[in-house]
C-alpha positions as CSV (number, residue, x, y, z in Angstrom):
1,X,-24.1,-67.6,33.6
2,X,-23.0,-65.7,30.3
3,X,-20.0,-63.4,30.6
4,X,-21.8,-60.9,28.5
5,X,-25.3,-60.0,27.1
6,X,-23.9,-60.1,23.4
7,X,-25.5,-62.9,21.5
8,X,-23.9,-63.2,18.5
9,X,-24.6,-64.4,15.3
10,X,-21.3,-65.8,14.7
11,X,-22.3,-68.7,17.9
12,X,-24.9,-69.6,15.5
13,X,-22.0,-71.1,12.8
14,X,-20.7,-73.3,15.7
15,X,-24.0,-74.5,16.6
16,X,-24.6,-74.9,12.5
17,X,-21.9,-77.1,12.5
18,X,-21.6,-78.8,15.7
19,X,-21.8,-82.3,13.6
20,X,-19.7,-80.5,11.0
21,X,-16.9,-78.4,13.1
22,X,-13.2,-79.8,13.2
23,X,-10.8,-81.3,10.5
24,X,-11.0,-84.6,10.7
25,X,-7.5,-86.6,8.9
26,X,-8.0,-90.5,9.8
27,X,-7.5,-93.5,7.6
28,X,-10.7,-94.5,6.2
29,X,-11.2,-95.6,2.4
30,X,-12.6,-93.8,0.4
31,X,-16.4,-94.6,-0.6
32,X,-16.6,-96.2,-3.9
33,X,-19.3,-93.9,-5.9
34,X,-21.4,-97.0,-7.1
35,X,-21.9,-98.1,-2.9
36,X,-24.9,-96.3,-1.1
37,X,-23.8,-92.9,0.0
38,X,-23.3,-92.1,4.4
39,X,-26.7,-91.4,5.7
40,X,-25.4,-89.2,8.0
41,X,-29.4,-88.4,9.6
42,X,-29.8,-92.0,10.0
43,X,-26.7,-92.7,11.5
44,X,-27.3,-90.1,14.3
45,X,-31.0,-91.3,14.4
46,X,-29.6,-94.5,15.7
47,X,-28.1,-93.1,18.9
48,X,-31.5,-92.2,19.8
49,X,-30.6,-88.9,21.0
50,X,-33.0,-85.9,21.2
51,X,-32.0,-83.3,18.7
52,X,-30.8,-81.1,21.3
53,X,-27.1,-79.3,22.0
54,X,-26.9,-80.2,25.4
55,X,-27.5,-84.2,24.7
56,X,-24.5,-83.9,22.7
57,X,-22.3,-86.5,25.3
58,X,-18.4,-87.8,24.4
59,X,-19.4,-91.0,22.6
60,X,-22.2,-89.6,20.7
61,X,-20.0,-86.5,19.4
62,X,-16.7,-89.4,18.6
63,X,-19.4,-91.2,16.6
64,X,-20.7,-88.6,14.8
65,X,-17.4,-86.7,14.1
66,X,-16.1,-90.6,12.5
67,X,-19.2,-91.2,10.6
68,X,-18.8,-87.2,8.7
69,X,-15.0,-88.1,8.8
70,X,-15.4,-90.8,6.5
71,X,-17.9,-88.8,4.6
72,X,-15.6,-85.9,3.9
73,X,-13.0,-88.2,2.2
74,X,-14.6,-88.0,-0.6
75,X,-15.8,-85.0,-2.9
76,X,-18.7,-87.6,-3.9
77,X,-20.4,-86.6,-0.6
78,X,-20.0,-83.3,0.3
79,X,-23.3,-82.3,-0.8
80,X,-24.6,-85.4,1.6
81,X,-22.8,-84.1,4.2
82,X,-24.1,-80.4,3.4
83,X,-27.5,-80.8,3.1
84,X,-26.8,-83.4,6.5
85,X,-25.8,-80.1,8.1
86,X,-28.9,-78.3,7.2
87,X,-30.9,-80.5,8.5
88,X,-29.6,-81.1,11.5
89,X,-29.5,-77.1,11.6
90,X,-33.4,-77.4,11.9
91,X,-34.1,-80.6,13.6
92,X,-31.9,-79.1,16.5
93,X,-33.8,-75.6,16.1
94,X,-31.1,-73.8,16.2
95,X,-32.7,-71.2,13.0
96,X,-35.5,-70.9,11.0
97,X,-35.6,-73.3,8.2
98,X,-34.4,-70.7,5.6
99,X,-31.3,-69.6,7.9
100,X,-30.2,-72.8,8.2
101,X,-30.5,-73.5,4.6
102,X,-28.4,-70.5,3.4
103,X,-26.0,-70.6,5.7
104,X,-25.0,-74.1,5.0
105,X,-24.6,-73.1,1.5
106,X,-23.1,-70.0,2.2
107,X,-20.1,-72.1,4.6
108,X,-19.9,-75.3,2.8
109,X,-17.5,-75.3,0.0
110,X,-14.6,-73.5,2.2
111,X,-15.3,-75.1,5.1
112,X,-15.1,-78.4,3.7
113,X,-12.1,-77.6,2.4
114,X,-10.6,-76.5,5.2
115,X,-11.4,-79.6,7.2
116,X,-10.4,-82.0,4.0
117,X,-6.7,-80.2,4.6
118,X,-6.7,-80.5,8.5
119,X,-5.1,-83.5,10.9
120,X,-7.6,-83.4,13.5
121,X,-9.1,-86.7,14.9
122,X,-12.6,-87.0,16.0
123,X,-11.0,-87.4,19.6
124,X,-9.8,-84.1,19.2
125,X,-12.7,-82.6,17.8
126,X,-15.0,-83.7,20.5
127,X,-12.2,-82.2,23.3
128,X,-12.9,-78.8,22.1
129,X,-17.0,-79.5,21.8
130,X,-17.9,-81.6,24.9
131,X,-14.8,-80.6,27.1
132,X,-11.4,-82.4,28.1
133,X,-13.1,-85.4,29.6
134,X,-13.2,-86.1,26.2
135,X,-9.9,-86.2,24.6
136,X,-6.8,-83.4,24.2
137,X,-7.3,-80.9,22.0
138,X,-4.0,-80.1,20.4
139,X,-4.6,-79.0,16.8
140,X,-2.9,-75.6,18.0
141,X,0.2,-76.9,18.8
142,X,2.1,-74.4,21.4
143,X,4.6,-72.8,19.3
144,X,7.2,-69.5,19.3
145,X,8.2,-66.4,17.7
146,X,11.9,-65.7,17.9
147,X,13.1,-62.7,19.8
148,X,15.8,-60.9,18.5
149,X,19.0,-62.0,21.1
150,X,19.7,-58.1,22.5
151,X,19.2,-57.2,25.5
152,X,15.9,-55.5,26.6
153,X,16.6,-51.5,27.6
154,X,16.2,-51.1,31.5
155,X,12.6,-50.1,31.8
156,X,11.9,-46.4,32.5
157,X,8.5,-45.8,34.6
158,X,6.1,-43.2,32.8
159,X,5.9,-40.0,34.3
160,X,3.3,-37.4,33.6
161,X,3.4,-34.9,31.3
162,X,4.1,-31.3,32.1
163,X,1.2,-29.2,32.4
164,X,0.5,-27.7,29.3
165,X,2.4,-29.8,27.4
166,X,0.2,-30.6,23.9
167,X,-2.0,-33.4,23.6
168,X,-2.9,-35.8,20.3
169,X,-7.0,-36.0,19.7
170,X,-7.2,-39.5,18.4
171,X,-11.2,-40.7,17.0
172,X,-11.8,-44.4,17.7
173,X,-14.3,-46.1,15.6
174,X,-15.2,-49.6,15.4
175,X,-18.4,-52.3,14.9
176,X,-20.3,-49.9,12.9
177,X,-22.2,-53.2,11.6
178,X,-24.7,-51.2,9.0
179,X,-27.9,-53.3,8.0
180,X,-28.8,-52.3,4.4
181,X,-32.2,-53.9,4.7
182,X,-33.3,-52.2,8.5
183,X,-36.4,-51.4,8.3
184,X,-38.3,-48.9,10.3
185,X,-41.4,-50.2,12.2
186,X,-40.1,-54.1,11.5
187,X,-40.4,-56.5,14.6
188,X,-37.1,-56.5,17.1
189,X,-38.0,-59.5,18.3
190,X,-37.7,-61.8,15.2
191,X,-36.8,-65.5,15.3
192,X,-33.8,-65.0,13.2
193,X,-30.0,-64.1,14.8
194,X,-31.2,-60.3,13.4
195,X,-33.8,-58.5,13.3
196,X,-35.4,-54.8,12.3
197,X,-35.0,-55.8,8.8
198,X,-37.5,-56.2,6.0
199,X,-37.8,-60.1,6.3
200,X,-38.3,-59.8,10.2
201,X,-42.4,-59.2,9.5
202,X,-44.1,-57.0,11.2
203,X,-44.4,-57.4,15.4
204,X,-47.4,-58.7,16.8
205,X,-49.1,-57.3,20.2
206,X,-46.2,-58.1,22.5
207,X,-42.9,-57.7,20.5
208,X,-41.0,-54.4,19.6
209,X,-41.1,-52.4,16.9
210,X,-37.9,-51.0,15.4
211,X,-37.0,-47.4,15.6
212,X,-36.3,-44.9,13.4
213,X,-32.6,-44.7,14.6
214,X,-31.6,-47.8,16.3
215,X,-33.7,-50.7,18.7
216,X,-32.4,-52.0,21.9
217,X,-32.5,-55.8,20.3
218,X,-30.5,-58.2,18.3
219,X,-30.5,-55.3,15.6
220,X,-27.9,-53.6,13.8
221,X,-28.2,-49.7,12.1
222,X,-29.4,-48.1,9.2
223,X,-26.8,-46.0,7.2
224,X,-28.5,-42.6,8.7
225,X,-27.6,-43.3,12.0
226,X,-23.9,-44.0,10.5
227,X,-23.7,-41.2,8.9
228,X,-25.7,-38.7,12.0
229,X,-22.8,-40.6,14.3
230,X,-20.1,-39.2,11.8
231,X,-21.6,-35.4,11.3
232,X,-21.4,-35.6,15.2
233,X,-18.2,-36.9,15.7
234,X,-16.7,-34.1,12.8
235,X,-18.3,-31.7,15.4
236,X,-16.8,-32.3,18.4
237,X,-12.8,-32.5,16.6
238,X,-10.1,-31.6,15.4
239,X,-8.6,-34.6,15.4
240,X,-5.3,-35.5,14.9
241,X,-5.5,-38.5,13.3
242,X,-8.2,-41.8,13.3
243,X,-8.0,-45.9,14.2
244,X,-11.0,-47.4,12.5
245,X,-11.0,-51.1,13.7
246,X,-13.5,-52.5,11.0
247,X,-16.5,-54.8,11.2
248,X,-18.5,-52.9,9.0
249,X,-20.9,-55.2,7.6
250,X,-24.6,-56.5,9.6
251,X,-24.6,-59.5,11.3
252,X,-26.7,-61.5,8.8
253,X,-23.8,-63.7,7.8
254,X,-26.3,-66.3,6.2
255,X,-27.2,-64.6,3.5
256,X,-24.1,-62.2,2.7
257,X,-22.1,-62.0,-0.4
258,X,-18.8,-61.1,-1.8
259,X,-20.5,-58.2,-4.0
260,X,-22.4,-57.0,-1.0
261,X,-19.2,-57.1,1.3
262,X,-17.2,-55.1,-0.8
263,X,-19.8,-52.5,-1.8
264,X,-20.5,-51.7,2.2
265,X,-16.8,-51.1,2.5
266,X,-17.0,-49.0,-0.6
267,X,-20.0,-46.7,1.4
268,X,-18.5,-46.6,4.7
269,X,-14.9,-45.7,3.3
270,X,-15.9,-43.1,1.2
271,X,-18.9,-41.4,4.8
272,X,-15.7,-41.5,6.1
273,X,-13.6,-39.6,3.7
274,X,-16.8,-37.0,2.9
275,X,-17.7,-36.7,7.0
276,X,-13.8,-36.7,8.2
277,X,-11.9,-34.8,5.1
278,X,-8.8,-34.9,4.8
279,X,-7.9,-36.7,8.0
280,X,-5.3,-39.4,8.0
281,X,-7.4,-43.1,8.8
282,X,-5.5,-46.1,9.8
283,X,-8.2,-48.8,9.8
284,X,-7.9,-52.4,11.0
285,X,-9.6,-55.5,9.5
286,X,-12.5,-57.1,11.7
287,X,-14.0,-60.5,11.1
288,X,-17.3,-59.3,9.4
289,X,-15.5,-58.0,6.5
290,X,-15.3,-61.3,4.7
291,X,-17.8,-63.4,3.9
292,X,-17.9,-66.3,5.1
293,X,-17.6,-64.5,8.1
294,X,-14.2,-65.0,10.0
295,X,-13.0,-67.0,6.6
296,X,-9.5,-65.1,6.6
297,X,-7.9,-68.3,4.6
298,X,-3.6,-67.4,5.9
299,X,-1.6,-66.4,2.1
300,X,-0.6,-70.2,1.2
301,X,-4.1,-70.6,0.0
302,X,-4.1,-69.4,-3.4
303,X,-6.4,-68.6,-6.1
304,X,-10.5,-67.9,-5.5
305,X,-10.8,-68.9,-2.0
306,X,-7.8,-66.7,-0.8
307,X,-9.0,-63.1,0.8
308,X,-7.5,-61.4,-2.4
309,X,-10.7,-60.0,-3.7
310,X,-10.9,-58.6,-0.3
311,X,-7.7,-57.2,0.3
312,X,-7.2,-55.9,-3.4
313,X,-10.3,-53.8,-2.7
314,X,-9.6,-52.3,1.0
315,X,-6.3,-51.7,-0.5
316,X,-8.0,-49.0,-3.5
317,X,-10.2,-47.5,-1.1
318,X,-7.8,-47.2,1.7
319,X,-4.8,-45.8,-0.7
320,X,-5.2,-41.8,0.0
321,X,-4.9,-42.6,3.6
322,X,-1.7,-45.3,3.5
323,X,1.6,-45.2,1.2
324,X,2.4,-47.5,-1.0
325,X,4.6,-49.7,0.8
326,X,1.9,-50.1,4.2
327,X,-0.7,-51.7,1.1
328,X,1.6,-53.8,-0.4
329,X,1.4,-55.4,3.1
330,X,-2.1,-55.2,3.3
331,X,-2.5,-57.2,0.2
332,X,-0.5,-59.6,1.4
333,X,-2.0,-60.4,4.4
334,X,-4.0,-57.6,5.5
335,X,-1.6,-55.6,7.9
336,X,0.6,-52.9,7.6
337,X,2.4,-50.4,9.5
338,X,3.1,-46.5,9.1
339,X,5.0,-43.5,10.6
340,X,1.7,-41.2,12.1
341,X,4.4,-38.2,12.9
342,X,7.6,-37.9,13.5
343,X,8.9,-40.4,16.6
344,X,5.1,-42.3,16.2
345,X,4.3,-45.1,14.3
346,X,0.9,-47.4,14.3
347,X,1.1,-51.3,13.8
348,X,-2.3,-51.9,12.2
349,X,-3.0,-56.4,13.0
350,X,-4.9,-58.6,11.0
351,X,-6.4,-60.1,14.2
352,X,-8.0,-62.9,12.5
353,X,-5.0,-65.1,12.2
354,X,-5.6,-65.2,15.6
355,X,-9.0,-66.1,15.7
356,X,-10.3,-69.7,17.1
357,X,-13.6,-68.8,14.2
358,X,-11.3,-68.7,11.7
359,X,-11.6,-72.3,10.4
360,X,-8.6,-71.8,8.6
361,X,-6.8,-71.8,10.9
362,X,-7.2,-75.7,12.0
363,X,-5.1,-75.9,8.5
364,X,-1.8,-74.5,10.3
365,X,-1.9,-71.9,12.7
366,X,1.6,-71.0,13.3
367,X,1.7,-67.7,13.6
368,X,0.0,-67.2,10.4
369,X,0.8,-65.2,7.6
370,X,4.7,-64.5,9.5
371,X,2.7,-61.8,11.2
372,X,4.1,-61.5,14.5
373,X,7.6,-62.5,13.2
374,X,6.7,-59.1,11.6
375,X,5.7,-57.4,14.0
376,X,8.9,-58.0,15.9
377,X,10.9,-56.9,13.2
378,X,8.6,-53.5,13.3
379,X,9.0,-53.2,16.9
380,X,13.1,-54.0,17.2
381,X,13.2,-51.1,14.5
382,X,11.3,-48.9,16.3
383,X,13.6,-49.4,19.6
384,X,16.7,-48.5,17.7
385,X,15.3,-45.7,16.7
386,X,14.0,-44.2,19.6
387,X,10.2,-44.5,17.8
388,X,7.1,-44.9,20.0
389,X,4.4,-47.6,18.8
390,X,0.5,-47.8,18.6
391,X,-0.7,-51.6,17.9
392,X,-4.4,-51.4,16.6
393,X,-6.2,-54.7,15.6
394,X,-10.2,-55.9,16.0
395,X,-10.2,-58.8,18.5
396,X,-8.4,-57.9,21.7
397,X,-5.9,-60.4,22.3
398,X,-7.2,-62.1,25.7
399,X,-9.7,-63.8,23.0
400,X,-7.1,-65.3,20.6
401,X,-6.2,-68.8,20.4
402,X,-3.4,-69.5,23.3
403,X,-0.1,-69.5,21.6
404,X,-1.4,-66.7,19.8
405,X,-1.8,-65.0,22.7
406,X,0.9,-66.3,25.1
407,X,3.5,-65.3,22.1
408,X,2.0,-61.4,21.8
409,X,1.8,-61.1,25.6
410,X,6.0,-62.2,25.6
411,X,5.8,-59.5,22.4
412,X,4.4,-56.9,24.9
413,X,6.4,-57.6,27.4
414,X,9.8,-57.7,25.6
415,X,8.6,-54.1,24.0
416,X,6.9,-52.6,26.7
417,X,9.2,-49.3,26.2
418,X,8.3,-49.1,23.1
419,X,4.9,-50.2,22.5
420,X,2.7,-46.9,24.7
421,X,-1.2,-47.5,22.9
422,X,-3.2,-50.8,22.5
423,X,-6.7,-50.4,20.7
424,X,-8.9,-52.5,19.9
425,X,-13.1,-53.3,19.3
426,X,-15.0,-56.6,19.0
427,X,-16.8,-57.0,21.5
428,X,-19.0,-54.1,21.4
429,X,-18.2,-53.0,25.1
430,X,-16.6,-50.3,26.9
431,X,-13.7,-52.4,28.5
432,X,-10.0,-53.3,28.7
433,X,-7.3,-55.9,29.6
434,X,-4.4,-55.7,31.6
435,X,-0.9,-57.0,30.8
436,X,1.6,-57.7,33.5
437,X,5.0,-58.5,34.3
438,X,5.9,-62.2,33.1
439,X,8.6,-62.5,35.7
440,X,5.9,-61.5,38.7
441,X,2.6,-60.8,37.2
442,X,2.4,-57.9,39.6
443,X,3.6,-55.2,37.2
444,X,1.7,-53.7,34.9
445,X,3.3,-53.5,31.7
446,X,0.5,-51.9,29.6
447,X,-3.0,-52.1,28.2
448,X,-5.1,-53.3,25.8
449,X,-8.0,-50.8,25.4
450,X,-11.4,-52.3,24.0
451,X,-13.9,-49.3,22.3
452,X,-17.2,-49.7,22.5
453,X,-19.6,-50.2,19.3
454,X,-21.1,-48.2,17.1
455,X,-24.1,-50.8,16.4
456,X,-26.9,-51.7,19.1
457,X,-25.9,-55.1,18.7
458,X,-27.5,-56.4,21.4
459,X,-29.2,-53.9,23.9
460,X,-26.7,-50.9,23.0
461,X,-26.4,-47.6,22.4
462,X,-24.2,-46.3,19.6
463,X,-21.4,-44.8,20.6
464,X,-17.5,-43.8,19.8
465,X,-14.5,-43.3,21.0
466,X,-11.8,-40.4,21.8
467,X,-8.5,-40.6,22.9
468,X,-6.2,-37.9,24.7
469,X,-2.6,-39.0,24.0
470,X,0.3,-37.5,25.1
471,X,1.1,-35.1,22.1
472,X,3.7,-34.6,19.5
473,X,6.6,-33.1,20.8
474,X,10.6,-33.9,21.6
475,X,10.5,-37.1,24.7
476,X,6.2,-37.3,24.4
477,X,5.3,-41.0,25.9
478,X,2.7,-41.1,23.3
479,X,0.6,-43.0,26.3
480,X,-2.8,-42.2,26.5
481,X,-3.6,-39.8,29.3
482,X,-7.3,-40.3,28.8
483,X,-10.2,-41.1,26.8
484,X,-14.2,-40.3,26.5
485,X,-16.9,-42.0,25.0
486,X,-19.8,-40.4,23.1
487,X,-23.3,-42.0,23.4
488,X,-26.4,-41.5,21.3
489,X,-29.3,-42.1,23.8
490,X,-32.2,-43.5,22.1
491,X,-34.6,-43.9,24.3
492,X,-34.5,-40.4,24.4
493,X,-33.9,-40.3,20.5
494,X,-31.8,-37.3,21.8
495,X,-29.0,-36.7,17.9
496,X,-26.5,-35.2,20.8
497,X,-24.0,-37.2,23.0
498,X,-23.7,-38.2,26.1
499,X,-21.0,-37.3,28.7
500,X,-17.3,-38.7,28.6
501,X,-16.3,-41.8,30.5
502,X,-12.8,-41.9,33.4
503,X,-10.2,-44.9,33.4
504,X,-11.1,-47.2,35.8
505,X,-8.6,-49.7,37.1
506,X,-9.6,-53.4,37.5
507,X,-8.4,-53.5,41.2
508,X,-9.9,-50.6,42.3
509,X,-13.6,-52.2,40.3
510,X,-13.0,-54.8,42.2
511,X,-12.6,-53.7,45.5
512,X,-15.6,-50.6,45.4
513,X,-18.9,-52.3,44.4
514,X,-19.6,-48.2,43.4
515,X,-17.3,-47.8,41.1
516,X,-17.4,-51.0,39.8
517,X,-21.5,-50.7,38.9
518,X,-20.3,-47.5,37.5
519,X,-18.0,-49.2,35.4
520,X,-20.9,-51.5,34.3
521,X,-23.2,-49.1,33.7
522,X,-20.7,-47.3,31.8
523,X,-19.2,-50.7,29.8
524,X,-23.0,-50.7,28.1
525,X,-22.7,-47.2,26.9
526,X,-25.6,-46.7,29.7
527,X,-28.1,-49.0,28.5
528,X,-27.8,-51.9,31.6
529,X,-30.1,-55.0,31.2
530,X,-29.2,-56.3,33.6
531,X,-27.1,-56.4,37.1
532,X,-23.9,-57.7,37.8
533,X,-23.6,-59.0,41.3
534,X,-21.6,-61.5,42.8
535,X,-20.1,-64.1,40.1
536,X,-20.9,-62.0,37.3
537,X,-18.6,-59.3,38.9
538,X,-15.7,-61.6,39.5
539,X,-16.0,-62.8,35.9
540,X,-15.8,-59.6,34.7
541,X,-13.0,-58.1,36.5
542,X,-11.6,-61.7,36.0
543,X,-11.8,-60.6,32.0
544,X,-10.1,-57.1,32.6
545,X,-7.2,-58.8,34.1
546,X,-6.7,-61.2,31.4
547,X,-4.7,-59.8,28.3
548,X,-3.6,-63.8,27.7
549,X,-6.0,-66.2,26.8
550,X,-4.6,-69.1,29.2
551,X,-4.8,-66.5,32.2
552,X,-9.0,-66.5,31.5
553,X,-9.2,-69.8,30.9
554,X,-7.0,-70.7,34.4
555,X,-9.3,-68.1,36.0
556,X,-12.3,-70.1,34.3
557,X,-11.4,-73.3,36.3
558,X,-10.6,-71.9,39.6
559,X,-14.3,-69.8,39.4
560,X,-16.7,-70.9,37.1
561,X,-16.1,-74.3,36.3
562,X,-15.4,-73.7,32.1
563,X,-18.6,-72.3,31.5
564,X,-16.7,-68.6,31.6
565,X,-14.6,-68.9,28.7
566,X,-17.6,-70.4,26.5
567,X,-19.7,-67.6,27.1
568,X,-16.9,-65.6,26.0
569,X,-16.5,-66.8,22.6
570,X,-20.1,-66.3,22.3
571,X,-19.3,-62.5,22.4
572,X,-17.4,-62.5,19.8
573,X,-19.0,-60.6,17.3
């Protein structure tokens, strides 16, 4: 069963290179350019295997991964190997001819790179594709951040605040994902991994058409609905501040470029700025903003494939809103931190470095970029000084790549009197995930809270986010006390929102099937295609409990056999 009804185009890259995925670093000689190149289509024709995902077995994916190993040790056949990829893209149908085509091109050249630079053996590679039957899968190594050696402060419980006492408006926006090229009337039920666009053709008889504000389909927005979602949301302040936890761009990652992705950050920046004033804006960087998408290449790769013309940029267009010293960071490595008042301060994560999509990560990914080594040093500052922290970042960390995630959950845990707000976006629901205890797992320690999506993407209404948090005055816990979410319902193409949303605990989902269905009702921003019952319940409070990626895997195997945490990464958009 799929953990969540969020197809995403991003599932489409892994499928894309299925033949083409991992770094592989064996021995082989290198092909002398006068010999006949690697027929790499003929070589897979041979196993007589139906092009097909699901034929893919353990010594079909060994042989394949050797036969593109050799082929990648030389630059002689990386166009082989490319236009290998492409077709294998269509014989397997896995896109329309043209998709498949463009996003080859589009992926190839960093890619390639990325795998000529890894050590992974095609033993390895076909552990994390076919399963563990297969091989081990230890490219990321388990590794650790050091902890400063003072003793954690004796942990205080929260108590409430006193009535009265004043309270922080905080705006939560994230996964606007604007389509330039939506296109009113367009089918919603195109072949391509998005639709409502000008190429999509009209619908026929039996297929959807797309609205004038938004479609309930595999279909991101036009820039009016943006900008009506922002004259609403400048309506229903003050705010005190705003966390804007990127993915601006549409979901058509085949055909992006680096001219396009900057200019849609140029647009939405500056709604922002006209919609919101003078507000303060601490935005986080998603995995659409580059292009490839999720190519966040760690700051040892130098020159034109680093993230530099993207950083450079978010850094101009972000500098009324961060001081000098919080974009120096960004252009580093694309995080940063600042002091939001007096006694509050907001950690903003480049969550990418995290991110099993990022291919650049098969490179080295060692806490990449010194990030949480960082963050550590933010967060021991921040305890001497009696500062409370806000960690904002796109992909919540249940989804990062173990170590990652193990190391940020000990991070949590060491910090938890400091560290009072957790936001993040990604995958386009209204949900959350729960940290515990390490010693005991039975105390909860704090809260990762996942905003829902501005974009439809898939079978959504728009909607944002609002925060209560506990306000600024002397001993405020800066927790938040609660939060609403604002829908635009467009079935009813009503421009006003809908009602506010409670904090539900996972226990208690778990245990009242009528809060629970409330809770999934409320997850899709009220737009429910369909029920969760039985399995699909366990999984999903399964999820909410989960703020460490081995925790949802270990809950994988004990429920659903692995087929949990693979529907998982297909969510994330």
């Amino acid at each position: 069963m799929r953990f969540a009804p969020i197809p995403c185009a991003v599932g489409l890259l892994y499928c894309v290179l299925v033949l083409c995925s991992l770094p592989l670093g064996t021995s082989f000689p290198v092909q002398d350019e006068g010999k006949p190149g690697i027929t790499f289509l003929e070589e897979v024709g041979r196993l007589r295997v139906g092009f097909n995902w699901r034929n893919l077995t353990c010594p079909v994916c060994k042989v394949l991964f050797t036969i593109l190993d050799v082929a990648l040790l030389s630059d002689v056949n990386e166009e082989r190997v490319a236009r290998a990829v492409g077709e294998a893209c269509i014989r397997l149908h896995l896109a329309e001819e043209r998709v498949c085509r463009q996003i080859t091109e589009l992926f190839r050249d960093d890619f390639i790179r990325a795998l000529q630079q890894s050590l992974l053996w095609p033993s390895e590679a076909c552990a994390l594709l076919v399963g563990r039957s297969c091989g081990r899968f230890d490219i990321y190594a388990p590794w650790n951040v050091t902890l400063p050696r003072i003793p954690k402060p004796p942990v205080t419980p929260p108590s409430p605040p006193k009535p009265g006492a004043p309270q922080s408006r905080v705006l939560f926006l994230t996964d606007i994902h604007w389509d330039q090229d939506y296109a009113v009337g367009s089918s919603a039920d195109c072949k391509d991994p998005l639709c409502c666009r000008n190429e999509s053709g009209s619908p026929s008889w039996n297929q959807r058409a797309a609205g004038f504000w938004g479609s309930y389909s595999k279909c991101d927005l036009p820039l009016r609905t943006v900008e009506n979602m922002l004259e609403n949301a400048a309506r229903t302040g003050p705010w005190d501040w705003v966390y804007w936890t990127g993915d601006i761009p549409a979901h058509n990652i085949w055909s992006q470029t680096r001219k396009q992705q900057l200019s849609e950050l140029t647009v939405i920046t500056r709604l922002i700025h006209r919609h919101l004033g003078n507000l303060k804006v601490y935005p986080a960087i998603g995995n659409h903003e580059s292009t490839p998408v999720n190519s966040f290449p760690p700051p040892f790769v130098h020159g034109n494939r680093s993230s530099r013309w993207l950083y450079d940029t978010m850094a101009e267009e972000w500098a009324p809103w961060l001081p000098e010293q919080a974009l120096k960071t960004l252009r580093h490595g694309g995080f940063y931190t600042v002091e939001v008042q007096p006694g509050l301060r907001v950690v903003s994560l480049n969550m990418n470095f995290c991110a099993r999509e990022n291919y650049w990560l098969m490179v080295n990914s060692t806490d990449p970029a010194n990030q949480l080594q960082w963050l550590i040093h933010i967060l021991q500052a921040s305890e001497e000084k009696g500062e409370r922290v806000h960690i904002i970042g796109h992909i919540p960390p249940g989804l990062c790549l173990s170590s990652w995630s193990w190391n940020y959950y000990h991070i949590i845990n060491r910090y938890e009197g400091t560290i009072t707000g957790q936001f993040f976006g990604h995958t386009h629901m209204d949900e959350f995930q729960m940290f515990y205890d390490e010693a005991t797992m039975t105390r909860a320690v704090g809260v990762a809270f996942i905003a829902p999506s501005i974009t439809t993407y898939v079978n959504l209404n728009p909607g944002y986010r609002v925060y209560l948090v506990d306000g600024n005055y002397k001993g405020s816990s800066r927790f938040v006390l609660d939060h609403e979410t604002y829908i635009l319902n467009l079935t009813e193409a009503n421009r006003q929102p809908e009602g506010g949303v409670s904090s539900l605990l996972p226990t208690t989902s778990q245990h009242d099937d009528r809060v629970f269905q409330r809770f999934w009702y409320l997850r899709h921003k009220g737009h429910v295609s369909e029920p969760c019952i039985d399995a699909c319940k366990t999984t999903v409070v399964c999820f909410l409990r989960s703020g460490r990626y081995d925790e949802l895997e270990q809950c994988d195997l004990l429920e659903f056999g692995g087929d949990m945490v693979s529907a998982v990464r297909k969510t994330l958009c």
